[in-house]
N, CA, C and O atoms as a GROMACS GRO file, in nm:
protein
  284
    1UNK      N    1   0.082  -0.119   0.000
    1UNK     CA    2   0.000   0.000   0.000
    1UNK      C    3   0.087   0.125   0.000
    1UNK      O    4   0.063   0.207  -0.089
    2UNK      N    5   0.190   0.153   0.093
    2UNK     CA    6   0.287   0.271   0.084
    2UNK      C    7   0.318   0.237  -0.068
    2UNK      O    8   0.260   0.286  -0.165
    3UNK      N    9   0.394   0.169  -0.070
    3UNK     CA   10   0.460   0.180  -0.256
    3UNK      C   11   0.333   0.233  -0.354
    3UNK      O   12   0.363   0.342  -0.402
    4UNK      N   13   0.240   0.201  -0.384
    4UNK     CA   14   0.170   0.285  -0.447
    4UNK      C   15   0.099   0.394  -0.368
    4UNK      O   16   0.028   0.444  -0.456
    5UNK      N   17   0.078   0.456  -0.266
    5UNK     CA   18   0.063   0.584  -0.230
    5UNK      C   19   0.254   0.689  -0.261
    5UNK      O   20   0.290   0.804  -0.288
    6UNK      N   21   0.308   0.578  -0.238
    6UNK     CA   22   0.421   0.700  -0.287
    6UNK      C   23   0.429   0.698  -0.444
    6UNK      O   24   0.486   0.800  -0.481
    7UNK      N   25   0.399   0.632  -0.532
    7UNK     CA   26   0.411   0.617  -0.642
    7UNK      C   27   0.271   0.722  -0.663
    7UNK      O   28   0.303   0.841  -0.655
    8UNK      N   29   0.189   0.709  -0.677
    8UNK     CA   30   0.076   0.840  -0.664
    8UNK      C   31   0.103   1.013  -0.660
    8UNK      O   32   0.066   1.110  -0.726
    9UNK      N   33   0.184   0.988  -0.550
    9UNK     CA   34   0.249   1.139  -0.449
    9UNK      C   35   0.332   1.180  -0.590
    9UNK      O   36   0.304   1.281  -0.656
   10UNK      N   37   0.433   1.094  -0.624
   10UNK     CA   38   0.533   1.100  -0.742
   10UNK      C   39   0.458   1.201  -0.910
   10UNK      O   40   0.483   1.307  -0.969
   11UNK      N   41   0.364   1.086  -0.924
   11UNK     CA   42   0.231   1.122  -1.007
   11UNK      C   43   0.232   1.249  -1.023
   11UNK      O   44   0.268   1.322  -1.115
   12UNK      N   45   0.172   1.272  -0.880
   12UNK     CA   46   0.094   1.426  -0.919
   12UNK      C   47   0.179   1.508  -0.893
   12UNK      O   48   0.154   1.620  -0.939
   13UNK      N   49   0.309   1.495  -0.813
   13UNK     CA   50   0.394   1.606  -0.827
   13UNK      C   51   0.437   1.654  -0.959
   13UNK      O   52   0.444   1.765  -1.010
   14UNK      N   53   0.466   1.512  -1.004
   14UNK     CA   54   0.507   1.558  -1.168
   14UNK      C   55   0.373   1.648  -1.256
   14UNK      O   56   0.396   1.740  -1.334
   15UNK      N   57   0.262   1.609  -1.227
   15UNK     CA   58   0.135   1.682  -1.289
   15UNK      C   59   0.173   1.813  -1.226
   15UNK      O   60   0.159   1.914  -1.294
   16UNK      N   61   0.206   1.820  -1.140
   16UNK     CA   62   0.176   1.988  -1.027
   16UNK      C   63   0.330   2.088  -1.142
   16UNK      O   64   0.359   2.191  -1.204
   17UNK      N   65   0.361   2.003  -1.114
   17UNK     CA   66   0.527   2.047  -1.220
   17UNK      C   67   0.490   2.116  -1.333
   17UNK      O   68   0.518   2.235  -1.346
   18UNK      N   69   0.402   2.026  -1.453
   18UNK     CA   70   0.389   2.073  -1.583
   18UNK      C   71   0.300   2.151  -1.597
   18UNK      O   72   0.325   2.256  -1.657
   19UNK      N   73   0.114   2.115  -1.526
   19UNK     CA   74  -0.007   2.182  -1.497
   19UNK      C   75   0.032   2.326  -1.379
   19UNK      O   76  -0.018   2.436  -1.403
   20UNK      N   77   0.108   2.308  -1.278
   20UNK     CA   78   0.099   2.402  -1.184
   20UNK      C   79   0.015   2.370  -1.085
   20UNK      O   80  -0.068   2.279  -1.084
   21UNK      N   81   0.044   2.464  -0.984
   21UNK     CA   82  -0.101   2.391  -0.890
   21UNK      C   83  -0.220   2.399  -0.857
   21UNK      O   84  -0.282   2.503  -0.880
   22UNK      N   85  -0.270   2.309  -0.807
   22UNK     CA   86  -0.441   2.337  -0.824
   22UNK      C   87  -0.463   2.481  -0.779
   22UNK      O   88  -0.376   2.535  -0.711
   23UNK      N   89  -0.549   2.532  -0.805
   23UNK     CA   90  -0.600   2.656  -0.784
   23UNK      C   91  -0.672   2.638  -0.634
   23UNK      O   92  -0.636   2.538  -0.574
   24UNK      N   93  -0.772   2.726  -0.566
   24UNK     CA   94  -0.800   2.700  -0.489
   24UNK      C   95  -0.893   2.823  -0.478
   24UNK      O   96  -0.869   2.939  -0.445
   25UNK      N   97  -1.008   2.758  -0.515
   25UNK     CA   98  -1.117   2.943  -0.535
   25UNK      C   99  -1.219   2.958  -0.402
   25UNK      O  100  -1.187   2.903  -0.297
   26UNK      N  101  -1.285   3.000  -0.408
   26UNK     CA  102  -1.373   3.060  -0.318
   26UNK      C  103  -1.501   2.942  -0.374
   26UNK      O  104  -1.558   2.948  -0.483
   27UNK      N  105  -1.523   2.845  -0.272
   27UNK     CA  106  -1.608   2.745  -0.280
   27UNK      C  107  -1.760   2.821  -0.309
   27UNK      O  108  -1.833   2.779  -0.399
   28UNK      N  109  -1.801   2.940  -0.219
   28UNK     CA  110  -1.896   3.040  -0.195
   28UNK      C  111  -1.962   3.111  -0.261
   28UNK      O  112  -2.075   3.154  -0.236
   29UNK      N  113  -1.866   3.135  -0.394
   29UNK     CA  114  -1.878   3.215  -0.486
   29UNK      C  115  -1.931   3.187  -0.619
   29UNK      O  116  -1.882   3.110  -0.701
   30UNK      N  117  -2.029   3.251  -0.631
   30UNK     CA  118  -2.138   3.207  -0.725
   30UNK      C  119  -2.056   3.186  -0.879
   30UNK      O  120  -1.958   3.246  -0.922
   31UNK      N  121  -2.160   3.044  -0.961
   31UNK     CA  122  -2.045   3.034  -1.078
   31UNK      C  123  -2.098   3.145  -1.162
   31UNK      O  124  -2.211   3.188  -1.139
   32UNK      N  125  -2.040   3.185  -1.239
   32UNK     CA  126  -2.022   3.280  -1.369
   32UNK      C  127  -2.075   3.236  -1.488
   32UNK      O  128  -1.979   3.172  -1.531
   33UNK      N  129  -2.160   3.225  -1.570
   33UNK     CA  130  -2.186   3.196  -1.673
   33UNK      C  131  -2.170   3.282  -1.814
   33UNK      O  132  -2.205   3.400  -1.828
   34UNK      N  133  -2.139   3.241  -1.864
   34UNK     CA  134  -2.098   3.306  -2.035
   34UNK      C  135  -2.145   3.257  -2.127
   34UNK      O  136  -2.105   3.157  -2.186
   35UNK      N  137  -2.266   3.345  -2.160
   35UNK     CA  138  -2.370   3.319  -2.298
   35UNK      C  139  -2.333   3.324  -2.407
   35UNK      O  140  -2.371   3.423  -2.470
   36UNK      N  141  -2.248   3.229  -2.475
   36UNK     CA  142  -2.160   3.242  -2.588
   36UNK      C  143  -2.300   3.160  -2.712
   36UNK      O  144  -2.391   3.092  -2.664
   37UNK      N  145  -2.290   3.186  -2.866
   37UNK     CA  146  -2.373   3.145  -2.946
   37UNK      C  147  -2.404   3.008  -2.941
   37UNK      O  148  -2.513   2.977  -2.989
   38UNK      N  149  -2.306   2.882  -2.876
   38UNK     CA  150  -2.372   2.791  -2.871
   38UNK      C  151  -2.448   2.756  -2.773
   38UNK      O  152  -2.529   2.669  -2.803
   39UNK      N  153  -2.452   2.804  -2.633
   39UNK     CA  154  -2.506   2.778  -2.512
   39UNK      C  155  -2.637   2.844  -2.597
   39UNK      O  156  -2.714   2.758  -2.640
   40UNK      N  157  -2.680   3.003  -2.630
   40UNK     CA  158  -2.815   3.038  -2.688
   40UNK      C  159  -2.859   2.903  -2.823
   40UNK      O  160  -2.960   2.836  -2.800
   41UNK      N  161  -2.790   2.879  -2.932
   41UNK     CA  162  -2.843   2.766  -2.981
   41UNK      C  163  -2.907   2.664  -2.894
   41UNK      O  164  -3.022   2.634  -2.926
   42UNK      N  165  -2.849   2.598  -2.778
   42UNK     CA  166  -2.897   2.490  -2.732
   42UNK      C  167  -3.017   2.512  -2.664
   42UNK      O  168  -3.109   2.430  -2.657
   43UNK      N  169  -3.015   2.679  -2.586
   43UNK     CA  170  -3.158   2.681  -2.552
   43UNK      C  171  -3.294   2.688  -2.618
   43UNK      O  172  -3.412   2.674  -2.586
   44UNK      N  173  -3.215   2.721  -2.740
   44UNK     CA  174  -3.355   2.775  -2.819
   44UNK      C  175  -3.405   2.607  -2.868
   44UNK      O  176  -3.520   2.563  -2.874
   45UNK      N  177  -3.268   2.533  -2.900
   45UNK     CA  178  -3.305   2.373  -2.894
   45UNK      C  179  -3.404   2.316  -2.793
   45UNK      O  180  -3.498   2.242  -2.825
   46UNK      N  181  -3.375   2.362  -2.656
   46UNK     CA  182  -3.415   2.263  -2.550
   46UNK      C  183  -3.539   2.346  -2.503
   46UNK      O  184  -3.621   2.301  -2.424
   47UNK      N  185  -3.549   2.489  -2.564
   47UNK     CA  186  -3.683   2.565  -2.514
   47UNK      C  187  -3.862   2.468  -2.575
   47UNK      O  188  -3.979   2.481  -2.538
   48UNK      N  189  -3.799   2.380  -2.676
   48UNK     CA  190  -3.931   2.325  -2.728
   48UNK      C  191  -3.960   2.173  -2.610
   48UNK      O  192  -4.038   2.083  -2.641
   49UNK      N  193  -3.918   2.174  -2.542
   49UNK     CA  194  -3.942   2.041  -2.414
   49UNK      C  195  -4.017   2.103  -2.321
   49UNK      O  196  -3.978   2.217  -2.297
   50UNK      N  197  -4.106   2.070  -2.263
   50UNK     CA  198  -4.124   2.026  -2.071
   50UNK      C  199  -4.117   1.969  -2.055
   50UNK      O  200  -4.160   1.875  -2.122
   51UNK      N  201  -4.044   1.956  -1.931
   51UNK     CA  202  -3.984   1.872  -1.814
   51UNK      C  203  -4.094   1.803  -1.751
   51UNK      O  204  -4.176   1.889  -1.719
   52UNK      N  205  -4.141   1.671  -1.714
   52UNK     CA  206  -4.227   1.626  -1.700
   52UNK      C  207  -4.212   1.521  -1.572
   52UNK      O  208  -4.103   1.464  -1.576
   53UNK      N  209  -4.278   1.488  -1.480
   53UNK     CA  210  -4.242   1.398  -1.364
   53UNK      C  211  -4.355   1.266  -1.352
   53UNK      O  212  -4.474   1.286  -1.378
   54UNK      N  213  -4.326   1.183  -1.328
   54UNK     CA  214  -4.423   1.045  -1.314
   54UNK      C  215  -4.465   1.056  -1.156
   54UNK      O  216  -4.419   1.136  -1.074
   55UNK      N  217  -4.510   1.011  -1.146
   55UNK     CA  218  -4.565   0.922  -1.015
   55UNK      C  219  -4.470   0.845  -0.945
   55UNK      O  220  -4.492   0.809  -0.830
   56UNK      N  221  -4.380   0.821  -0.998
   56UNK     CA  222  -4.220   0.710  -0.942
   56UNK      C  223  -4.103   0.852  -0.862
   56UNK      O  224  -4.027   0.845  -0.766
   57UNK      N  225  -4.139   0.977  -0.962
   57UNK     CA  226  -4.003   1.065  -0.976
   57UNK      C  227  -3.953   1.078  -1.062
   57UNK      O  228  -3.872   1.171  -1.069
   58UNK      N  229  -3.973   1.004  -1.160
   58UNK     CA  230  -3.834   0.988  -1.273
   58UNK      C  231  -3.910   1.108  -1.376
   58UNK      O  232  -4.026   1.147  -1.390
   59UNK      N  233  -3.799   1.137  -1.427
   59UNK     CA  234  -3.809   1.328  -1.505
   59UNK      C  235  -3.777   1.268  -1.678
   59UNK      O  236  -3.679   1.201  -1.711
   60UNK      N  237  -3.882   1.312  -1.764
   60UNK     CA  238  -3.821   1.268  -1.890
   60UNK      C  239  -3.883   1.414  -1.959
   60UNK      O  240  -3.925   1.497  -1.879
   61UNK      N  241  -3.885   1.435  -2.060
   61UNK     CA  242  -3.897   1.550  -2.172
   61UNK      C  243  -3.989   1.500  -2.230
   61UNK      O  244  -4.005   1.380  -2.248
   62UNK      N  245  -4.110   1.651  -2.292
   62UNK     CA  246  -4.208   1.596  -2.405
   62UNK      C  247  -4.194   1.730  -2.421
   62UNK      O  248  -4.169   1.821  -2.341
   63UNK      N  249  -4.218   1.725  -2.568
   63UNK     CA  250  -4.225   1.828  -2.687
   63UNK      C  251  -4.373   1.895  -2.666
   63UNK      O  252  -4.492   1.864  -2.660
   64UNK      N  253  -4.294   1.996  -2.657
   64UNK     CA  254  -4.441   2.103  -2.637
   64UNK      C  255  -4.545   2.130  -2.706
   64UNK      O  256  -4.638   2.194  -2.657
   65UNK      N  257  -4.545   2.073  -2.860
   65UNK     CA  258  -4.633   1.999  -2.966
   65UNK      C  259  -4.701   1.918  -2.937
   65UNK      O  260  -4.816   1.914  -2.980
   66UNK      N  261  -4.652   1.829  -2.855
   66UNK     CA  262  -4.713   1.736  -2.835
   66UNK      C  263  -4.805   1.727  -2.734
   66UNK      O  264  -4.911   1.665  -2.746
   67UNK      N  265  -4.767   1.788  -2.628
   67UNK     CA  266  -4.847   1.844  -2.511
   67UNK      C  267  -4.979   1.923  -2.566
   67UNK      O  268  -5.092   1.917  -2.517
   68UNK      N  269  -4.949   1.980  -2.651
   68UNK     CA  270  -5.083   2.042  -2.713
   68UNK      C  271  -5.161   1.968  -2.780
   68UNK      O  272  -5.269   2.026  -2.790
   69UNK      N  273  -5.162   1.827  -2.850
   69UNK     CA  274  -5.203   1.806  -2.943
   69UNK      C  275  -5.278   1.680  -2.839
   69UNK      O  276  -5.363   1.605  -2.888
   70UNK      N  277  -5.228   1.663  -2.656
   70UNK     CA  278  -5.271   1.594  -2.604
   70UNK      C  279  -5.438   1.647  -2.566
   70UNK      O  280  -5.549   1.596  -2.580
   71UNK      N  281  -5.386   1.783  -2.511
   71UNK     CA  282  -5.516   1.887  -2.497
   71UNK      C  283  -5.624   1.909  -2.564
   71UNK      O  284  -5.703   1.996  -2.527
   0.00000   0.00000   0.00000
């Protein structure tokens, strides 16, 4: 068990070497998002779904076409 925890230690020093070291941010701090053209493509993709729940919990997608055409 030591021989591969030191072989590990070895590992990531060498990673810490080439990468640098982990960063270490503010756990607290809200993430940042950046609305770049494909994140807006995908919404305008995923804007035609509702989110839908069973009786079990389990969450699947239906096309909002279709929801209408249930009505």
């Amino acid at each position: 068990m030591a021989h591969a925890l030191t072989r590990f230690m070895n590992v990531t020093d060498r990673l810490r070497f080439v990468f640098g070291p982990a960063t270490r941010l503010d756990s607290d701090a809200p993430v940042v998002h950046k609305h770049d053209a494909f994140e807006q493509a995908s919404d305008e993709d995923l804007s035609h779904f509702e989110v839908e729940t069973d009786s079990e919990g389990h969450h699947y997608a239906v096309r909002r076409e279709d929801m209408d055409k249930q009505s």
